[in-house]
N, C-alpha and C positions, 0 to 999 in steps of 0.2 A: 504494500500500500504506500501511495506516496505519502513524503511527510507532510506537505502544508493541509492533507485532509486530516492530519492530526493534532493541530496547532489551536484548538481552541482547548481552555482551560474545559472539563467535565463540568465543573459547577455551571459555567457559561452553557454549555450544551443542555444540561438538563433545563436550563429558564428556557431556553430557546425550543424544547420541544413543541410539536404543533397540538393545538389542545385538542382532546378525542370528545367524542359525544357523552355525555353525561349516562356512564354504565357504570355505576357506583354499586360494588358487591354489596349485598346485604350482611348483615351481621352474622347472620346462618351459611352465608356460602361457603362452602369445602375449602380447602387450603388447595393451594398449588405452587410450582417451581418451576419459572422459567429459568432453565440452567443456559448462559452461553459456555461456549466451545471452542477449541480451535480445530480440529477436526470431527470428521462422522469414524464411525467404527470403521467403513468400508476403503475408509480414506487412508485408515492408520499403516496399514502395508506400505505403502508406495511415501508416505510423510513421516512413516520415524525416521527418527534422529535431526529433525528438524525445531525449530526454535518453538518450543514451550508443547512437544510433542508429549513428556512423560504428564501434563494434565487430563489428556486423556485417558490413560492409566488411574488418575488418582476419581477422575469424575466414575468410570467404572464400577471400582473399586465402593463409591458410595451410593450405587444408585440402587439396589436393592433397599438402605435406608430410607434415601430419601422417599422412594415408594413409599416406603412407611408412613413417611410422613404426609405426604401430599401426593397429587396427578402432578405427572414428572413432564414438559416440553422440553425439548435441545432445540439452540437456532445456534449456527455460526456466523461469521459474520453478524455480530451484534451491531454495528453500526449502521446498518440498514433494515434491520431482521427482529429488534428486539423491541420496540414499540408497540410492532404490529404482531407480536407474537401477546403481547400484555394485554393488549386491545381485545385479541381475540380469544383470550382466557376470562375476560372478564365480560364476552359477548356470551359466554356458555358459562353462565352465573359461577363463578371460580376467582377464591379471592387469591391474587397469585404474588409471589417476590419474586425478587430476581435473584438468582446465585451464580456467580462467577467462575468459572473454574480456568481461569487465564492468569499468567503476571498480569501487574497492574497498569504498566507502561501498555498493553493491550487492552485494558477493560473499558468499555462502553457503559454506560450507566444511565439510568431512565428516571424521568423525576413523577412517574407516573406512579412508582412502585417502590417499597425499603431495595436496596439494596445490600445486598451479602456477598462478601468478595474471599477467596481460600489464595490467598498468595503462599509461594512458597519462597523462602530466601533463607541465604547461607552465611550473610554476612553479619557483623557488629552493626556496622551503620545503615539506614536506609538512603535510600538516593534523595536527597530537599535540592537539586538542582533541574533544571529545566535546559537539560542539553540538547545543543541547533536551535536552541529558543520555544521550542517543543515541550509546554507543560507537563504534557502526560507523561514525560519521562521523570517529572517530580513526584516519587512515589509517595512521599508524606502528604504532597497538595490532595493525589487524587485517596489516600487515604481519610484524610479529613471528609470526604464527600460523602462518605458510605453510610452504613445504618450500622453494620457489626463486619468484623473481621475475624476471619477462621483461621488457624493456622494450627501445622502439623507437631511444633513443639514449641516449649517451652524458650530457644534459644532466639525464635522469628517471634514470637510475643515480645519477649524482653526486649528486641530491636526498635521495634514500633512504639514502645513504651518508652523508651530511651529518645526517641527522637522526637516527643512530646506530641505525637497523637491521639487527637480526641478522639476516634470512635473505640468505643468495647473491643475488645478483642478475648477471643476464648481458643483454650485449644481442646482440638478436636483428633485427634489421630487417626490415620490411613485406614481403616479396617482392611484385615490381612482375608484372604478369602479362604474359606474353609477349610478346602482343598488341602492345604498346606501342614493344615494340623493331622490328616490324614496320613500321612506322609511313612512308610516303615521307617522302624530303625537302622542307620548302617550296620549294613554288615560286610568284615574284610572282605569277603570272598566274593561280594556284590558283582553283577555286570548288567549294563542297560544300555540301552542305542537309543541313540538322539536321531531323527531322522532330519538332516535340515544340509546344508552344503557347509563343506569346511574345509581348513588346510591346515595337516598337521605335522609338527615337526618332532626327532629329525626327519629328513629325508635321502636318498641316496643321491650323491652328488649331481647336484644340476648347477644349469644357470643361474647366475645373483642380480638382481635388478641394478643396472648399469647405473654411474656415480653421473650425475650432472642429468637426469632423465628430467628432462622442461614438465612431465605429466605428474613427477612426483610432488605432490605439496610438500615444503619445506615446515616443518614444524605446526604452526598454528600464524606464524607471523604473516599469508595473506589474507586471514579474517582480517586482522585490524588494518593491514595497508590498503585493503582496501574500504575502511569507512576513514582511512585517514583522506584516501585520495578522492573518494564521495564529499568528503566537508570542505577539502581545497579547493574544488571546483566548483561547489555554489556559491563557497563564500567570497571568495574571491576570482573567479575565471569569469563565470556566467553572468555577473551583471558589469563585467564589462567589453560582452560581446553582443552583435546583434542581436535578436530574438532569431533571425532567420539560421546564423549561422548555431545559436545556441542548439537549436532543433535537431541541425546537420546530425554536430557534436555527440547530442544525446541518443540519434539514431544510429549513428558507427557506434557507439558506445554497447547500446542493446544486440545489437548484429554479433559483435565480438562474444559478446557473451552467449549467445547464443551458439554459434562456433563452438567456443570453448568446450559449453556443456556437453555438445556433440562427440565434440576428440572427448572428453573424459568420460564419456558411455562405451568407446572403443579400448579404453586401455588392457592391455592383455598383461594378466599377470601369468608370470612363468613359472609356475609351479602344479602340479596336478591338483586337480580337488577331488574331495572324495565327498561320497553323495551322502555319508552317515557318518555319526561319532560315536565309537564305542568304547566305552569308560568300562574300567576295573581302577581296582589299588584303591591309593592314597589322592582324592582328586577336589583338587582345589577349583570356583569359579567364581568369576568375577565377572558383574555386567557395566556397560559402558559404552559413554559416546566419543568415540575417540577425537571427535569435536570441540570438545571440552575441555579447556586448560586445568579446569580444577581435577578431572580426573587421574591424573598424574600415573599413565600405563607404563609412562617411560621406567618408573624405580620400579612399578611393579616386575616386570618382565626379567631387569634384570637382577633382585633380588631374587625372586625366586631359581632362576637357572644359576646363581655363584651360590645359594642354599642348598640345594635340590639336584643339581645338575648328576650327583653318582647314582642319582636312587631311579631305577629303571622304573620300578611302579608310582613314579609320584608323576600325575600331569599335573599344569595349568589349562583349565576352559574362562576362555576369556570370549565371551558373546557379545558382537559388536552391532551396538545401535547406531547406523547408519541408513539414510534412503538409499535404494535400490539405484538410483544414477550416481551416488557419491561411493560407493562399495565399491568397486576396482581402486579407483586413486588411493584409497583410506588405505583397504590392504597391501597396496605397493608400497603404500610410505609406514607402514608398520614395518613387513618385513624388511624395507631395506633397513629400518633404524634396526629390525632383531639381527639380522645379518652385519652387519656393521659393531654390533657388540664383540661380533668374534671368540664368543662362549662356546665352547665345545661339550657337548650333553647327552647322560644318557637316558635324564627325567622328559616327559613328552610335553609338548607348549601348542595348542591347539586353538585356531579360531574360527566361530563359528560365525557367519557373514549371512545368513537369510532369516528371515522374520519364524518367529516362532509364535505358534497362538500359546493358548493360555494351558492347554493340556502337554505340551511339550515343553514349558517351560516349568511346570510340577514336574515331570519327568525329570529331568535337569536337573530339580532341585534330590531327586532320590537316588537320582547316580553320583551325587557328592558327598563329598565326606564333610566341607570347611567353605564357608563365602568369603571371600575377601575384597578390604574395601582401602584402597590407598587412597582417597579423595583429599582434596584441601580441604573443602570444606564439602557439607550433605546439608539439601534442606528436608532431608525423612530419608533415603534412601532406602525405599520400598524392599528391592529383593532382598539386602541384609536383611529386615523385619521376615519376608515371608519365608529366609532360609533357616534364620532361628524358629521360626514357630512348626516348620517340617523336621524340628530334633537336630539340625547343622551348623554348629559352633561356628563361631564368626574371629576372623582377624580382621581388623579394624582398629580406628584411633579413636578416643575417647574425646570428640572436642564436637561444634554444633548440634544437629537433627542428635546425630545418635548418641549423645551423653546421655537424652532422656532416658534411652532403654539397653545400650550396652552397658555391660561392664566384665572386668577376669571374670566373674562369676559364669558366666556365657563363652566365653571363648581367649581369645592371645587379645591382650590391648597393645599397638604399635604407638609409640611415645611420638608425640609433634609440639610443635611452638608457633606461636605466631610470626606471620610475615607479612610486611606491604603489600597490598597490592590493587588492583582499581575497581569500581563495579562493571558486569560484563555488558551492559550496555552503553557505556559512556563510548562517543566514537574517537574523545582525546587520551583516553588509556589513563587517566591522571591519578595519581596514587592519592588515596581517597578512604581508604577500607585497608580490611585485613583477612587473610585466610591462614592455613595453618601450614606449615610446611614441617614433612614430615623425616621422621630419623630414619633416613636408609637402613641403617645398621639394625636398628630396633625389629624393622620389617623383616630381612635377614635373619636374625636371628629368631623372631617367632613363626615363621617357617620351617623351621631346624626343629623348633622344640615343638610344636603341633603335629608334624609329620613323626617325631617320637612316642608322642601322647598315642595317635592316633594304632602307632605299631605294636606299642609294646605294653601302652597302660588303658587298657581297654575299658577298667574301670571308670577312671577321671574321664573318658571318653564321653562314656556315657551319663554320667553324673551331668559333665557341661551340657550336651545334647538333652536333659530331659529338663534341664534350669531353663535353658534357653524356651521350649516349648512351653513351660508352665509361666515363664514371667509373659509372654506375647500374648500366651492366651487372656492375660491380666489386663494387657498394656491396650491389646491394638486388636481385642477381638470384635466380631461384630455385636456383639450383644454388651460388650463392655464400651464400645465407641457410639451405641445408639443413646443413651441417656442424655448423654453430652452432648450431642447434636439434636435430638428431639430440645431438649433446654435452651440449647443458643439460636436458633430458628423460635420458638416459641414465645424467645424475648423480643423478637420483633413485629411478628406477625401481634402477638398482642399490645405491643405498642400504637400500633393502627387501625387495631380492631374499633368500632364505634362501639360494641357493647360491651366491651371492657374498658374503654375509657369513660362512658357512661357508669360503670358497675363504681369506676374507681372515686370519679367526684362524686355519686351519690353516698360513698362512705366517706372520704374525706368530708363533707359537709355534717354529714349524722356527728362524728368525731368532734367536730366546729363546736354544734349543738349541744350535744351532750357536756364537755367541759364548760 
């Protein structure tokens, strides 16, 4: 979407809405939930690993609640789609909210209806600036606008509360989907097949993807050159060239990229792939957008092969959330960085690069032994939750989302510290925030000792694996996450009820009276 359609303040937007005809629910009408989205279910194949793709995941993951609570609508694109979606819940007598399931630099909002937003965030501080001059990207401004704020923990509450925003905020945890409690016990001798495309190393001596390859992405550094070279050219190119020529400009500009996308749907990776994954042993997974600076795959990868590298039954499953047009580049500039390591091994490191539904990815979770999580920072970090409450001990650092519900009691804690660094949509990178950066050595070594645990002390194995299930079932179950949600929706819907606020001044004045 371009930016100047994003440039009016939300509070402006909501006054500006066009006024609807007088279909004012009665006091009796049903509840309802218009949720927006960023994508449809049908969508999510071909748009993971795209920007705010895991909401989808988390809206899922609630909607058998919110049923509970209310008649459920989806509209995407809320900027066009969410008025008339209000309108027409309140045309079939249904008093309805709105609920967000987007960041908030994305959320649309309606002055027709409360507003309810589930942001997820991993940092200390929220964003109170309005980068490109662009409101919406002051997450404090567009938080002040709302009626209540959901969030996944404790550490995204305290942010919001720190940066002195007025709306409520409650937390509300992921509910983990059943399934997962269901899940057997490991056992060593386990073997299960993942059915999905992958490539697993070693392998016998092939071709290594060539040094200076123009198709390989360098690191993560042309996401931000390119919103650097986006900001230099409105802010200063384009208003001081013609209109005619500005156009030229912006149409070679789209051409190219269009080109681009084309050669990177063509890139051929030199390695066989095998159409299945079949796990035994000691097997470690980790999910991940290799997109993502905070994900930090780089220590992972090579911690564990200078840990692990003698032990023939230990893998790495590293499942990589990527669209379907970015999966070739993504896996060339993985293996050239694992290649490039020059670790020689005889532990197995395996990626799995196609969309898995939801039944394959429980699967997954029973062919593992351990989840693991090298992140900077996590705002929930879903599959840790759903790997602990399937009985699979977690290695991970003890700092944001997951301080609420890891701890050694559940699996290896990997030691980190704080470090500089920007928020991910700022398009000047400017050091602003903080995330965690994590002790290599720490991770190293609780790989050593987990893969020990797991060999020789079958016990403690198991002690950690039935903690982990019994704390989630506490933390993040569905019947323990419905009360708290049924509560924080019912503080607003009864805010704008007429016969509740009716019920409330004819007691506040009896009160009056009475004294």
């Amino acid at each position: 979407m371009d930016g100047h359609c994003l440039r009016e303040s939300t509070k402006a937007q909501r006054l500006a809405s066009p006024p609807f005809a007088d279909t004012a629910s009665t006091p009796e009408a049903p509840r309802a939930l218009v949720v927006s989205s960023v994508y449809t279910p049908d969508e999510m194949s071909q748009r993971i690993g795209r920007e705010a793709y895991s909401y989808r995941f988390v809206f899922d993951a609630f909607a058998p609640l919110l049923r509970r609570w209310g008649s459920v609508s989806e509209v995407t694109q809320a900027e066009s789609r969410l008025d008339y979606a209000l309108w027409r819940a309140r045309r079939q007598g249904l008093a309805p909210l709105h609920l967000s399931f987007l960041p908030l630099h994305l959320t649309y909002l309606s002055r027709r209806t409360p507003n309810v937003a589930f942001p997820f965030w991993e940092f200390p501080d929220i964003p109170n600036q309005a980068f490109d001059n662009n409101l919406r990207n002051n997450w404090v401004h567009i938080a002040d606008q709302l009626d209540l704020i959901l969030t996944a923990c404790t550490f995204t509450r305290d942010a919001f509360l720190r940066a002195g925003v007025k709306t409520p905020v409650r937390v509300v945890p992921v509910p983990i989907p059943q399934d997962y409690f269901a899940v057997p016990a490991w056992a060593g001798d386990q073997r299960s097949v993942i059915d999905g495309p992958c490539y697993v190393f070693p392998q016998p001596a092939g071709p290594v993807p060539a040094e200076g390859n123009p198709w390989l992405p360098t690191k993560f550094s042309g996401l931000s050159l390119k919103a650097r070279t986006r900001f230099i050219y409105k802010s200063y190119i384009a208003p001081r060239l013609p209109p005619r020529l500005d156009k030229c400009v912006l149409a070679v500009a789209r051409s190219a990229r269009d080109l681009l996308k084309a050669r990177v749907e063509e890139v051929h990776i030199p390695f066989p792939r095998s159409p299945r994954l079949e796990l035994s042993g000691v097997v470690y997974t980790s999910i991940l957008n290799p997109f993502d600076p905070r994900k930090n795959w780089e220590d992972l990868l090579s911690a564990f092969l200078l840990a692990l590298g003698d032990q023939e039954d230990a893998t790495l499953v590293v499942k990589l959330v990527v669209p379907p047009q970015l999966a070739a580049a993504m896996v060339n500039a993985i293996l050239h960085h694992y290649h490039g390591l020059g670790i020689p091994h005889r532990c197995k490191l395996a990626f799995l690069t196609g969309y898995l539904s939801e039944t394959q990815m429980v699967e997954l979770a029973r062919g593992s032994t351990f989840y693991v999580n090298s992140a900077r920072a996590e705002g929930s970090c879903l599959p840790l939750q759903s790997f602990l409450a399937a009985g699979r001990p977690g290695l991970a650092p003890l700092h944001t989302a997951m301080a609420d519900y890891f701890s050694q009691e559940l699996g290896f804690v990997v030691d980190s510290h704080p470090e500089p660094t920007c928020w991910p949509h700022d398009p000047h990178k400017k050091i602003t925030t903080r995330w965690q950066r994590l002790v290599w050595q720490s991770l190293h070594d609780q790989f050593r000792t987990s893969y020990e645990v797991a060999r020789h002390d079958r016990k403690l194995y198991q002690a950690m694996a039935r903690r982990g299930a019994e704390h989630m079932a506490d933390y993040a179950s569905a019947e323990r996450v419905w009360p708290k949600l049924a509560v924080a929706l019912d503080a607003v819907a009864e805010s704008t009820d007429p016969a509740v606020k009716n019920k409330t001044l004819r007691t506040q004045a009896n009160q009056r009276q009475a004294s």
